[in-house]
PLY file of the C-alpha trace (Angstrom):
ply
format ascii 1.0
element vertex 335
property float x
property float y
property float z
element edge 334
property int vertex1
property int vertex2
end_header
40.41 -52.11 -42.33
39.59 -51.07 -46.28
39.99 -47.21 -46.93
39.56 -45.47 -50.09
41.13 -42.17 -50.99
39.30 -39.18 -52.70
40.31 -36.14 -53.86
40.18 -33.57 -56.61
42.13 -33.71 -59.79
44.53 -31.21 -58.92
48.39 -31.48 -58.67
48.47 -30.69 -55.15
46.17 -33.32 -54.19
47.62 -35.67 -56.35
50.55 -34.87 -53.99
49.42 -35.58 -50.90
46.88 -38.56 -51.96
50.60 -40.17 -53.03
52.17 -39.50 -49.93
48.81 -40.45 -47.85
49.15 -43.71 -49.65
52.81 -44.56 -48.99
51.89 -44.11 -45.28
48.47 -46.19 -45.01
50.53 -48.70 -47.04
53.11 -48.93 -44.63
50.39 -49.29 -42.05
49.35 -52.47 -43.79
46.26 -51.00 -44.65
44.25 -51.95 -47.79
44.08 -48.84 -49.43
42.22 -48.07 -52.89
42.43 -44.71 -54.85
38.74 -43.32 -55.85
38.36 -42.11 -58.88
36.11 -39.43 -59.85
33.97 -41.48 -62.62
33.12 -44.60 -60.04
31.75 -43.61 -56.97
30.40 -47.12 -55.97
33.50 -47.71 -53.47
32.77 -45.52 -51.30
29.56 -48.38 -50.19
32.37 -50.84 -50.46
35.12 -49.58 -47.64
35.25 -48.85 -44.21
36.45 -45.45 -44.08
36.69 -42.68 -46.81
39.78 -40.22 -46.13
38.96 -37.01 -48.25
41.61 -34.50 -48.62
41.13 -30.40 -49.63
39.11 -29.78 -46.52
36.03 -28.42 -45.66
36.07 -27.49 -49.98
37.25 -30.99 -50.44
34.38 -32.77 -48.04
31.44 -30.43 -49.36
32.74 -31.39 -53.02
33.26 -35.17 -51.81
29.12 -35.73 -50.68
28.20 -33.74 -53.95
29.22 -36.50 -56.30
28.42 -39.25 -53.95
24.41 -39.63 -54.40
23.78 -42.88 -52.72
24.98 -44.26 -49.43
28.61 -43.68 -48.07
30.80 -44.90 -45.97
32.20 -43.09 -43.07
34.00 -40.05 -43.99
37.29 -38.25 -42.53
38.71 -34.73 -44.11
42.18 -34.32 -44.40
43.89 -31.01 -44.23
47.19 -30.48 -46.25
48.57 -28.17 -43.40
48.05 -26.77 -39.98
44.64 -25.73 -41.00
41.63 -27.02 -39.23
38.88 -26.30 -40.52
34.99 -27.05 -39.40
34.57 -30.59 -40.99
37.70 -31.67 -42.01
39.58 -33.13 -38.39
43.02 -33.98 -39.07
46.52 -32.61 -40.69
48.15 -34.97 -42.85
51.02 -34.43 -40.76
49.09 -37.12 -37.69
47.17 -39.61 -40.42
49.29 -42.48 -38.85
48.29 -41.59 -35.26
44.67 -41.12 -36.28
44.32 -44.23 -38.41
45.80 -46.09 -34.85
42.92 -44.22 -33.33
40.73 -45.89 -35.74
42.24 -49.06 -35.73
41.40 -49.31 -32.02
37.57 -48.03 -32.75
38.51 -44.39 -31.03
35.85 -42.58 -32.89
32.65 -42.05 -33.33
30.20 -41.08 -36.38
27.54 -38.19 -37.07
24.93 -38.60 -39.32
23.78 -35.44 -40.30
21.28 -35.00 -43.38
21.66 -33.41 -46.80
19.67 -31.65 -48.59
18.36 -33.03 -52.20
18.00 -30.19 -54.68
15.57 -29.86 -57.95
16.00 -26.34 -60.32
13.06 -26.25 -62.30
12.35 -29.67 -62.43
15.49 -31.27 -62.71
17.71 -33.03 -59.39
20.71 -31.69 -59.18
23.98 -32.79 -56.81
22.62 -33.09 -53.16
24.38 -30.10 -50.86
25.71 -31.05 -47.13
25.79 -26.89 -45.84
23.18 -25.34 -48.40
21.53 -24.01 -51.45
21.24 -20.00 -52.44
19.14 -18.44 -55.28
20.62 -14.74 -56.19
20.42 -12.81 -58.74
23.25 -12.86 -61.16
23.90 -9.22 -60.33
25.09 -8.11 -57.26
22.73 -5.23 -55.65
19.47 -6.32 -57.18
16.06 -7.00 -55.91
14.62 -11.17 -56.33
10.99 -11.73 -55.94
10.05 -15.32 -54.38
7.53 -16.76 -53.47
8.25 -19.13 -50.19
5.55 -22.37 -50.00
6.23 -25.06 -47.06
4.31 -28.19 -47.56
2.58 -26.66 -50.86
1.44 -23.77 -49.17
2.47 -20.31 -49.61
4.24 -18.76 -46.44
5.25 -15.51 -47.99
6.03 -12.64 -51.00
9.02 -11.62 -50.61
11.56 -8.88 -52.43
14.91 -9.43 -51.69
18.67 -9.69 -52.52
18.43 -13.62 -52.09
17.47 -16.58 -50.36
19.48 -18.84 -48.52
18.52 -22.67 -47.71
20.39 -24.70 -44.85
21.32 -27.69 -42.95
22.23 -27.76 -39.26
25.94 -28.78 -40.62
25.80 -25.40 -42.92
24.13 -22.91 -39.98
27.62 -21.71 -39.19
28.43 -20.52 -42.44
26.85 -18.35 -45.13
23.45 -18.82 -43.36
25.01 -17.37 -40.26
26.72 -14.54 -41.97
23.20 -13.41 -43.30
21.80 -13.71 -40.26
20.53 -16.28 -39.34
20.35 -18.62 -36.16
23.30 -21.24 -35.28
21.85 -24.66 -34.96
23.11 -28.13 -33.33
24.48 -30.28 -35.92
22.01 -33.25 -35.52
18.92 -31.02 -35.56
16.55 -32.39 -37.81
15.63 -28.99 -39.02
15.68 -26.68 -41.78
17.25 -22.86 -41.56
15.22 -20.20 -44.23
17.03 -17.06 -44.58
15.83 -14.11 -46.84
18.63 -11.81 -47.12
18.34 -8.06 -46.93
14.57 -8.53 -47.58
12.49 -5.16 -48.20
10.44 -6.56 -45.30
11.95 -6.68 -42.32
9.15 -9.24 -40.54
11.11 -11.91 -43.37
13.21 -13.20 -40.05
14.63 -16.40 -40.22
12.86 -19.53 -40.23
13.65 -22.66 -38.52
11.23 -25.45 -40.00
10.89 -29.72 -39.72
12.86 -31.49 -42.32
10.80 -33.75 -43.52
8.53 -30.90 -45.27
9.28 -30.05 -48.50
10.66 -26.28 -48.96
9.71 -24.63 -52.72
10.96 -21.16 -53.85
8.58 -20.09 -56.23
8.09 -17.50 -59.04
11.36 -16.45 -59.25
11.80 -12.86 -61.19
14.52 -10.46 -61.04
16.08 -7.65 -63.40
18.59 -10.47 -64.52
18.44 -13.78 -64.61
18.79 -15.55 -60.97
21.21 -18.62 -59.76
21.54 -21.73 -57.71
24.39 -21.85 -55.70
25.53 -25.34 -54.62
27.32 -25.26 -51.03
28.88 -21.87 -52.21
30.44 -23.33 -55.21
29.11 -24.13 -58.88
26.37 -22.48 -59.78
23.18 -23.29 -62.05
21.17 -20.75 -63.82
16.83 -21.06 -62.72
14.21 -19.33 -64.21
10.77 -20.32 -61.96
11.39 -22.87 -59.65
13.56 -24.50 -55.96
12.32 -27.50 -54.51
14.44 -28.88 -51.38
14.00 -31.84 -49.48
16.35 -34.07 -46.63
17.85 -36.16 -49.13
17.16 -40.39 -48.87
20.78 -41.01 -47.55
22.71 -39.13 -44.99
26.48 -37.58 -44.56
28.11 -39.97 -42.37
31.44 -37.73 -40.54
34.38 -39.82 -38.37
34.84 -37.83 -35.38
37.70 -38.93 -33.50
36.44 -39.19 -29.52
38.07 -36.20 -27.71
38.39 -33.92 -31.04
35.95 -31.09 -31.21
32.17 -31.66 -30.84
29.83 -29.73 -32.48
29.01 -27.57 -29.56
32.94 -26.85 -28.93
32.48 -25.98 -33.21
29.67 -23.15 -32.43
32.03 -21.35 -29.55
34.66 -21.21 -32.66
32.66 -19.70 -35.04
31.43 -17.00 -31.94
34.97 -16.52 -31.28
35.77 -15.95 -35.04
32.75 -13.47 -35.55
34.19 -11.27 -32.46
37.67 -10.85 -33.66
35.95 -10.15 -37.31
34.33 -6.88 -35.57
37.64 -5.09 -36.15
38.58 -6.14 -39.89
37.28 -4.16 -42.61
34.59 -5.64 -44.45
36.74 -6.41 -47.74
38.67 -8.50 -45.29
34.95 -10.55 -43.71
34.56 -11.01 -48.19
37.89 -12.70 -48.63
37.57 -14.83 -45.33
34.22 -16.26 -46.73
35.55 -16.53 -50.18
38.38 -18.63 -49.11
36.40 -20.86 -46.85
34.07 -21.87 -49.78
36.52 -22.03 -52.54
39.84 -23.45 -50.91
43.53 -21.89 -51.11
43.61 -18.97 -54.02
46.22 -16.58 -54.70
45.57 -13.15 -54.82
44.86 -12.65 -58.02
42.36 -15.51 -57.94
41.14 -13.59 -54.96
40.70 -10.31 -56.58
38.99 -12.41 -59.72
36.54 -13.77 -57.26
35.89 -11.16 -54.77
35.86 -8.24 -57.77
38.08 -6.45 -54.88
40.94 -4.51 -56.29
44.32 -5.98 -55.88
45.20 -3.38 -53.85
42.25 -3.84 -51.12
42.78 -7.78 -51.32
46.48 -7.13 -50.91
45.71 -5.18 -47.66
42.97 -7.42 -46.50
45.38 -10.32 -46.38
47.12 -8.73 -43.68
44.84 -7.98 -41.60
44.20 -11.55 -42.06
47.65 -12.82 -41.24
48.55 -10.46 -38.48
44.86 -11.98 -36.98
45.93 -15.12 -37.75
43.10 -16.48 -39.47
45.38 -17.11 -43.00
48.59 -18.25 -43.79
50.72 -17.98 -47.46
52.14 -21.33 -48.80
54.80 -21.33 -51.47
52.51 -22.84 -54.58
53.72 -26.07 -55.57
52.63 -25.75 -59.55
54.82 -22.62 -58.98
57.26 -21.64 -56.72
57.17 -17.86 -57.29
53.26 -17.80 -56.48
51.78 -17.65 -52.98
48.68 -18.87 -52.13
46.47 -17.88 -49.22
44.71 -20.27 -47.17
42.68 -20.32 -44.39
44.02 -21.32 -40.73
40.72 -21.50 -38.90
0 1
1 2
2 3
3 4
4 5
5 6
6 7
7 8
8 9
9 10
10 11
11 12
12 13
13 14
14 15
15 16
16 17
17 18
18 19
19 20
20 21
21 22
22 23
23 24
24 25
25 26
26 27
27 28
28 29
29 30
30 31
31 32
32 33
33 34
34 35
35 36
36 37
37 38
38 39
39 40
40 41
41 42
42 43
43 44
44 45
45 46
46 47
47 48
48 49
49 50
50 51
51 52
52 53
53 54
54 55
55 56
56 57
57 58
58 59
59 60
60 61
61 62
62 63
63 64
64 65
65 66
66 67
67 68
68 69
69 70
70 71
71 72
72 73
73 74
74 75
75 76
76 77
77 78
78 79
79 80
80 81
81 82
82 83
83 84
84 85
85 86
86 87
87 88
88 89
89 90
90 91
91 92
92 93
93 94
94 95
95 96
96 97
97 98
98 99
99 100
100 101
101 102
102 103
103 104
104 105
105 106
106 107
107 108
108 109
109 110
110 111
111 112
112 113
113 114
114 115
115 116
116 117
117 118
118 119
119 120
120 121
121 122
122 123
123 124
124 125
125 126
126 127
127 128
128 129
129 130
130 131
131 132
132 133
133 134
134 135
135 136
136 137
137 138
138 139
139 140
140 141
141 142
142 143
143 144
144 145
145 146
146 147
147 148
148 149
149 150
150 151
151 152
152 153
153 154
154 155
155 156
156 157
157 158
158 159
159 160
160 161
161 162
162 163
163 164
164 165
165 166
166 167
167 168
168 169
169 170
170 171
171 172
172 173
173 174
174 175
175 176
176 177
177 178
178 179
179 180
180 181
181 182
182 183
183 184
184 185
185 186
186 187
187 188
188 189
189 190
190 191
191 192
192 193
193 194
194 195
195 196
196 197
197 198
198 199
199 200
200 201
201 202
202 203
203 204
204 205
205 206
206 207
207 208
208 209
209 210
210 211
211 212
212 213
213 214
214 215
215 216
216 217
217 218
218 219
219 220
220 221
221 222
222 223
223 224
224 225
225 226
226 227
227 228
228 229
229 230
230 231
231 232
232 233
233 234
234 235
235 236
236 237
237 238
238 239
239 240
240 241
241 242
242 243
243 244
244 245
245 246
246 247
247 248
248 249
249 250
250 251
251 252
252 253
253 254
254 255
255 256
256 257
257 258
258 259
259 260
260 261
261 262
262 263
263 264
264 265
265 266
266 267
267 268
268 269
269 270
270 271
271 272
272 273
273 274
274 275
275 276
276 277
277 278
278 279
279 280
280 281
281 282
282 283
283 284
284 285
285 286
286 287
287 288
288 289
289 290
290 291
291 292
292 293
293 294
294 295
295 296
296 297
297 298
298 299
299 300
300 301
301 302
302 303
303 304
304 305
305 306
306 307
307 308
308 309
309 310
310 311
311 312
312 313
313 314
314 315
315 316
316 317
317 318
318 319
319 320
320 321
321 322
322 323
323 324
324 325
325 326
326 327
327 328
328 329
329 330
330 331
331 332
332 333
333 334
């Protein structure tokens, strides 16, 4: 078995990539370290192990435009997440579980992204518009197939994949899907209108956002990460080559995945909703301290502060002694 290793540049991965290594090594396992500027491994392994989680994963099928090998996330504590599977704490008993062919793949699509014009990195959950200021009105136009489906004023639009259904589609309202659906979700959030529901469409049309206007100038949001300025125009399409996920047989299947996510939403009902901004900040972004938090969020200190307990008496975050610094804590989701 070939594996290759990918992670971000930061210290803390650098960590555990070096101690992920020293155990697949051990395991007599050929083992290669990625790097970002040459993706062309990943065709050339058996397995990809991707550490920094869900973050890490959604990051990981970004910068990989072309085919992939199988890929399995890799949590750096007790965390586990929605498409990451393991701890590093059990990679030796899951790469015996691979060794003996105790798993099993998903395909599930991506979607391939143009801003006026010009492809972009491919997203694996989805792809927002909003305007650059929070609290103001968008005007779209939506067309399926070239053809215009509706006007709409809103505070943004949200495109997504099965995979991303369960996240910041779901918070704005709209429906949970089965991973290997081959359909599109179309959410207009907070529209003016309130006959904008949903929309649940093939995936082999082509989706265009249209005559894009606002107060201030709009953005692209990438999987709830970077974010690209657009003046006129979205296209979306399944993108030519698939996310291929290792799912270890008897771990979670993506029906056991939905039932989390319900469960999640009905303890939520109690938390204030400073507390629903920082879960959803820190399951896009990764581990952040509070001040990062506050930064992000545009929360007080004082609210985030309080937030995070509700959050760790619920259980849903833990604090981790930073390793860059050992006076710093850094929040992290559990879930």
């Amino acid at each position: 078995m070939k594996i290759a290793l990918s992670g971000t540049g930061s210290r803390e991965n650098g960590v555990f990539l070096s101690q992920m290594k020293k155990t697949l090594d051990l395991l007599d396992i050929d083992t290669q370290m990625m790097q970002d500027s040459d993706y062309k491994m990943a065709k050339e392994v058996d397995l990809v192990l991707v550490t920094g989680g869900d973050r890490g994963i959604l990051d990981y099928f970004h910068k990989v435009v072309t085919d992939s090998a199988p890929v399995l996330g890799v949590y750096e504590s007790d965390s586990t997440g929605f498409l990451a599977q393991i701890e590093i704490k059990d990679l030796e008993s899951a790469i015996l579980r691979l060794k003996r062919s105790n798993y099993e793949v998903d395909e599930v699509f991506r979607l391939a992204v143009k801003v006026d014009g010009k492809e972009v990195e491919p997203v694996l959950n989805d792809v927002a518009i909003f305007p650059s200021k929070s609290a103001t009105l968008m005007e779209h136009i939506l067309r399926i197939d070239g053809k215009d489906v509706w006007h709409d004023n809103s505070d943004g639009v949200i495109i997504s994949t099965p995979t991303g259904s369960t996240a910041y589609s779901m918070s704005a309202g709209g429906p949970m899907v089965l991973q290997k659906s081959s359909v599109f979700i179309v959410v207009s959030v907070n529209s003016v209108d309130n006959t904008r529901r949903p929309l649940v469409v093939p995936n082999d049309t082509k989706l265009e956002i249209a005559d894009i206007m606002g107060r201030y100038h709009c953005e692209v949001i990438l999987d709830g990460g970077s974010r690209l300025p657009i003046k006129k125009m979205l296209e979306c399409y399944r993108h030519e080559f698939p996310a291929r996920l290792v799912r270890l047989i008897g771990d979670s299947s993506a029906i056991s995945l939905i039932a989390k996510k319900v469960k999640l939403a009905k303890d939520l009902l109690s938390v204030p909703p400073s507390a629903k901004l920082i879960l959803k900040t820190l399951e896009y972004e990764g581990a952040l301290t509070q001040k990062d938090l506050s930064t992000k969020t545009m929360l007080p200190e004082r609210t985030v502060r309080l937030s995070l307990s509700h959050l760790l008496n619920l259980g849903y975050v833990k604090k981790k002694t930073s390793l860059r610094d050992a006076r710093q804590k850094i929040y992290e989701l559990r879930i």
